[in-house]
KOLMITOR-478211 format. One record per residue (C-alpha): residue number from 1; x, y, z; residue in one letter. Coordinates in nm, 3 decimals. Example, Ala and Ser with C-alpha at 12.3 -4.5 7.8 and 13.67 -1.06 7.14 Angstrom:
1 | 1.230 | -0.450 | 0.780 | a
2 | 1.367 | -0.106 | 0.714 | s
This chain:
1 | -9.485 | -7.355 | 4.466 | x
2 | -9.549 | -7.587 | 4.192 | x
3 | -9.257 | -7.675 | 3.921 | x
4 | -9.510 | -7.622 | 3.651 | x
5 | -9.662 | -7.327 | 3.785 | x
6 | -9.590 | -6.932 | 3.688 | x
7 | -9.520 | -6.690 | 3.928 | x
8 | -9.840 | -6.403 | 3.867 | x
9 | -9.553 | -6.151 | 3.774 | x
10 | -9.420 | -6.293 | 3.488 | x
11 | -9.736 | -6.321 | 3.313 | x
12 | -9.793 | -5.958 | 3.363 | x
13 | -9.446 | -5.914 | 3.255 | x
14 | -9.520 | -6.089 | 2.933 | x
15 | -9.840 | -5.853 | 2.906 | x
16 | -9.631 | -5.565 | 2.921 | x
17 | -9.342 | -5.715 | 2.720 | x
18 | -9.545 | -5.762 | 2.425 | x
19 | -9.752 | -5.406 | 2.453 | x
20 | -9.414 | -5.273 | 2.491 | x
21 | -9.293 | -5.488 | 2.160 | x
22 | -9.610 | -5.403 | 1.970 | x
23 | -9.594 | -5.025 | 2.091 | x
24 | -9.203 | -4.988 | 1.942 | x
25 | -9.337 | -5.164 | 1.611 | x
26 | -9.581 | -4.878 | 1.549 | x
27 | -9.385 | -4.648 | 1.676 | x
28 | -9.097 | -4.784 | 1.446 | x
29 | -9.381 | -4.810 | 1.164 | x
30 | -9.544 | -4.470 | 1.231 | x
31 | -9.174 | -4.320 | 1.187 | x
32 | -9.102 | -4.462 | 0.895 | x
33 | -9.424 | -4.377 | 0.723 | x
34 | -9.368 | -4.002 | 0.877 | x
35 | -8.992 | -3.994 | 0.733 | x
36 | -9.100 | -4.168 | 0.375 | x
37 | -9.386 | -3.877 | 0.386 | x
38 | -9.101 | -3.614 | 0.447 | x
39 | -8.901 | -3.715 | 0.169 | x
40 | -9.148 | -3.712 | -0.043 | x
41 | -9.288 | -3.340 | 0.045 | x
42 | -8.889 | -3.258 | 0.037 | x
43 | -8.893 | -3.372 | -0.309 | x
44 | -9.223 | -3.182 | -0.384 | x
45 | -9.118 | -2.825 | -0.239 | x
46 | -8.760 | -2.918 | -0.460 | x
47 | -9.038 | -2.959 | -0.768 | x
48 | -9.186 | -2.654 | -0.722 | x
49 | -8.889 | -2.442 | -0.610 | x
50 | -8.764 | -2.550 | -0.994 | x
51 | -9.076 | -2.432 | -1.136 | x
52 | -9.071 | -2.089 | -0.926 | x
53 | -8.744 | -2.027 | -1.044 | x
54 | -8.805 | -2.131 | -1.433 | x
55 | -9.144 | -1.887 | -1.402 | x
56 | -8.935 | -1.610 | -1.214 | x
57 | -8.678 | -1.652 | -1.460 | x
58 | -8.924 | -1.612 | -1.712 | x
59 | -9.098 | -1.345 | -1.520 | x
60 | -8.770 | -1.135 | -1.470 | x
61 | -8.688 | -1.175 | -1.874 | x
62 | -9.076 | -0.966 | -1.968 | x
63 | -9.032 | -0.760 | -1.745 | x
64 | -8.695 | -0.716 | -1.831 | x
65 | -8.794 | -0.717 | -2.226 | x
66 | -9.070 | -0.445 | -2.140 | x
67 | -8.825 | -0.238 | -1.937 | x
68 | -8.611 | -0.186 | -2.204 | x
69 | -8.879 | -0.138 | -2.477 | x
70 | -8.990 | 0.081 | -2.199 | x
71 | -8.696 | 0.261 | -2.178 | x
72 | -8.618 | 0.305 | -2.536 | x
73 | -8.966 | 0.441 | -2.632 | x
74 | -8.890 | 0.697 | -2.348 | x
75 | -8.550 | 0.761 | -2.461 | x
76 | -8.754 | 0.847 | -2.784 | x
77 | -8.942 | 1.087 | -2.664 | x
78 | -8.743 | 1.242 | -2.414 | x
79 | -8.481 | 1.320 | -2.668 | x
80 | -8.617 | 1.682 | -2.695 | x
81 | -8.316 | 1.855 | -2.563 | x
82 | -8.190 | 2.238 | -2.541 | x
83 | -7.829 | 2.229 | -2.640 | x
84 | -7.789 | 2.606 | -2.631 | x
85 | -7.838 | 2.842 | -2.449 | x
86 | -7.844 | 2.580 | -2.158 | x
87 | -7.766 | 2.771 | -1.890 | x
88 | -7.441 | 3.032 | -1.767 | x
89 | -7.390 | 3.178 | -2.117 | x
90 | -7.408 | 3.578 | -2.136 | x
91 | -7.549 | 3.687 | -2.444 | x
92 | -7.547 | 4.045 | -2.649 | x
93 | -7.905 | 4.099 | -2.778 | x
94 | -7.718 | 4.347 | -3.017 | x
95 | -7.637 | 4.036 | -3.187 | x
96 | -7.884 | 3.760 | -3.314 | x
97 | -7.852 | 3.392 | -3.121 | x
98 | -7.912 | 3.085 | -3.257 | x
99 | -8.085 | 2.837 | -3.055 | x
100 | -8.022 | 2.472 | -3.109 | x
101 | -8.174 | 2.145 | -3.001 | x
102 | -8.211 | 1.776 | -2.995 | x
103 | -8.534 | 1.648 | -3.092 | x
104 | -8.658 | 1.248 | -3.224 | x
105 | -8.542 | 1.265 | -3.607 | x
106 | -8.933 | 1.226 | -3.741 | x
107 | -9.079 | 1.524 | -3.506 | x
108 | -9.218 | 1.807 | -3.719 | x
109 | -9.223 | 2.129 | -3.536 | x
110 | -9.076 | 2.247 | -3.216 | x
111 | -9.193 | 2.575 | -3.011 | x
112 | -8.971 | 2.781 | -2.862 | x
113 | -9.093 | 3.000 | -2.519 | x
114 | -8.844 | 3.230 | -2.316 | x
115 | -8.927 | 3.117 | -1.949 | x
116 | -8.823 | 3.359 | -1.653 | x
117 | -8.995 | 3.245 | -1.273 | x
118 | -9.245 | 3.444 | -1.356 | x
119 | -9.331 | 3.445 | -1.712 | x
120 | -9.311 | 3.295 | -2.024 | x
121 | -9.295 | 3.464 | -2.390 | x
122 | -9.357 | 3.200 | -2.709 | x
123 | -9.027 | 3.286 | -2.905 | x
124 | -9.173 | 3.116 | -3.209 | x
125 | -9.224 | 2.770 | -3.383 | x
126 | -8.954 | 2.633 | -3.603 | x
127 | -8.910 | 2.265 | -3.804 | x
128 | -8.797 | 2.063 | -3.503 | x
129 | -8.529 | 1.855 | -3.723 | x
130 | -8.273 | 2.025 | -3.990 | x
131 | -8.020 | 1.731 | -4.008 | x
132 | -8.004 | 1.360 | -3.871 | x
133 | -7.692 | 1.218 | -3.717 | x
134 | -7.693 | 0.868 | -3.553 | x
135 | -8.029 | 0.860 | -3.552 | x
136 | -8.084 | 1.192 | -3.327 | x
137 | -8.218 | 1.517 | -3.471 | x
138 | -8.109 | 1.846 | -3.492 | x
139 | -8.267 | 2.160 | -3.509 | x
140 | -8.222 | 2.507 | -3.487 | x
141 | -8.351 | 2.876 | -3.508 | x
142 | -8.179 | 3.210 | -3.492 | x
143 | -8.292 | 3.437 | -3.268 | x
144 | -8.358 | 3.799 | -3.273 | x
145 | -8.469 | 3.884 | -2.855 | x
146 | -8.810 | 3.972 | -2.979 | x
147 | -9.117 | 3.722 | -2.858 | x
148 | -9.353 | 3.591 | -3.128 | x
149 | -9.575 | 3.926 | -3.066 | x
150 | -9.277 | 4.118 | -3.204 | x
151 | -9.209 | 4.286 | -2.851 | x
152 | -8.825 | 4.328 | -2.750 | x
153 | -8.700 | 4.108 | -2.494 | x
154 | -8.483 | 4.315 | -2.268 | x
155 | -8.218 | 4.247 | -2.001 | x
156 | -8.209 | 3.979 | -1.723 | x
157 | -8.057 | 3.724 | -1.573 | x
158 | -8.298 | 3.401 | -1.519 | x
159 | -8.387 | 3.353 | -1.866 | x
160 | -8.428 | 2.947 | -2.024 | x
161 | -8.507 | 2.802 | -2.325 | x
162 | -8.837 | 2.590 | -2.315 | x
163 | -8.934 | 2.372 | -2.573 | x
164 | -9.211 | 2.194 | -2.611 | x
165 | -9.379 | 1.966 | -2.925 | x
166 | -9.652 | 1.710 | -2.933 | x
167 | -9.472 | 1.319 | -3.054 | x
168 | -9.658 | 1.003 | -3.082 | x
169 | -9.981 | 1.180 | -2.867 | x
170 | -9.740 | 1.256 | -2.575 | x
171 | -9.647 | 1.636 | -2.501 | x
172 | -9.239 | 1.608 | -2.490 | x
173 | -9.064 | 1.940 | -2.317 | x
174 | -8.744 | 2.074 | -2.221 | x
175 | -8.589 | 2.334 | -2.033 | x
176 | -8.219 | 2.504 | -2.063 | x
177 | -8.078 | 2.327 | -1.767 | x
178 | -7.978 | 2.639 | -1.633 | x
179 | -8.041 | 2.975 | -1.637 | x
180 | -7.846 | 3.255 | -1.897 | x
181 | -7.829 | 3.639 | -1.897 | x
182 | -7.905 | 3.871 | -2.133 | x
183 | -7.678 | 4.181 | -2.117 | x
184 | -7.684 | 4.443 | -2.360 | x
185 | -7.307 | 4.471 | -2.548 | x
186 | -7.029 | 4.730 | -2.414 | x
């Protein structure tokens, strides 16, 4: 062999030497392009999970905001309450019985039906509000055991109070939240 000369091997070992050096460049290249692109869709998803969480913030103040308005207009109307009889009391018909309620303070009539399962007699229609306290009305009727036709209302035992009025274009009801007897006196 010539001094001068190369052995065939080495040059294909240079060949593959410098693939292999030019293959780990890109490589080393195509993962640093591939980690900077990363980063930067980490710092993206980090942009937008701020903004979803400032608009579901937001989102979860309305609809907490309209919840409560919610709420309080319901309160409002829902405050049509029996207060008595409301259910377990045993009352004389011998004697009259007032019935009282809660109603919203600027609701104008109220009307009164004695509810058994089976039927239901309209009592009569009073002024829903006598007095104001706190804000919550108070009303009140005394009652005779005669239904608005003038007909006697005899003994039983699964009698309620039902009241019912028309506020702000909504009907608004409410039943004794049990059931009371009617027993004539010893």
């Amino acid at each position: 062999m010539e001094p001068n000369s190369q052995h065939p091997l080495i040059g294909i070992l240079s060949v593959i030497l410098v693939v292999l050096l030019f293959g780990c460049a890109t490589i080393g290249w195509f993962f640093m392009e591939t980690q900077n692109k990363l980063e930067s869709a980490e710092q993206k998803i980090q942009e937008l999970s701020l903004t979803l969480s400032e608009r579901e913030q937001l989102i979860a103040e309305k609809i907490s905001a309209d919840a409560q308005k919610a709420a309080e207009e319901n309160a409002k109307i829902s405050m049509l309450k029996v207060i008595t009889p409301n259910g377990g009391e045993i009352i004389c018909p011998a004697n009259p019985h007032v019935i009282q309620w809660q109603a919203p303070p600027d609701l104008d009539a109220v009307v009164l039906t004695l509810s058994t399962p089976t039927t239901k007699q309209r009592i009569t229609e009073a002024a829903a509000v006598q007095n104001t306290v706190n804000g919550i009305g108070y009303g009140s009727t005394e009652w005779n055991f005669v239904n608005q036709a003038g007909y006697a209302v005899y003994e039983g035992s699964a009698y309620k109070i039902w009241l019912t009025a028309t506020y702000q274009g909504k009907t608004i009801e409410d039943y004794s939240d049990g059931v009371f007897m009617l027993k004539n006196c010893p």
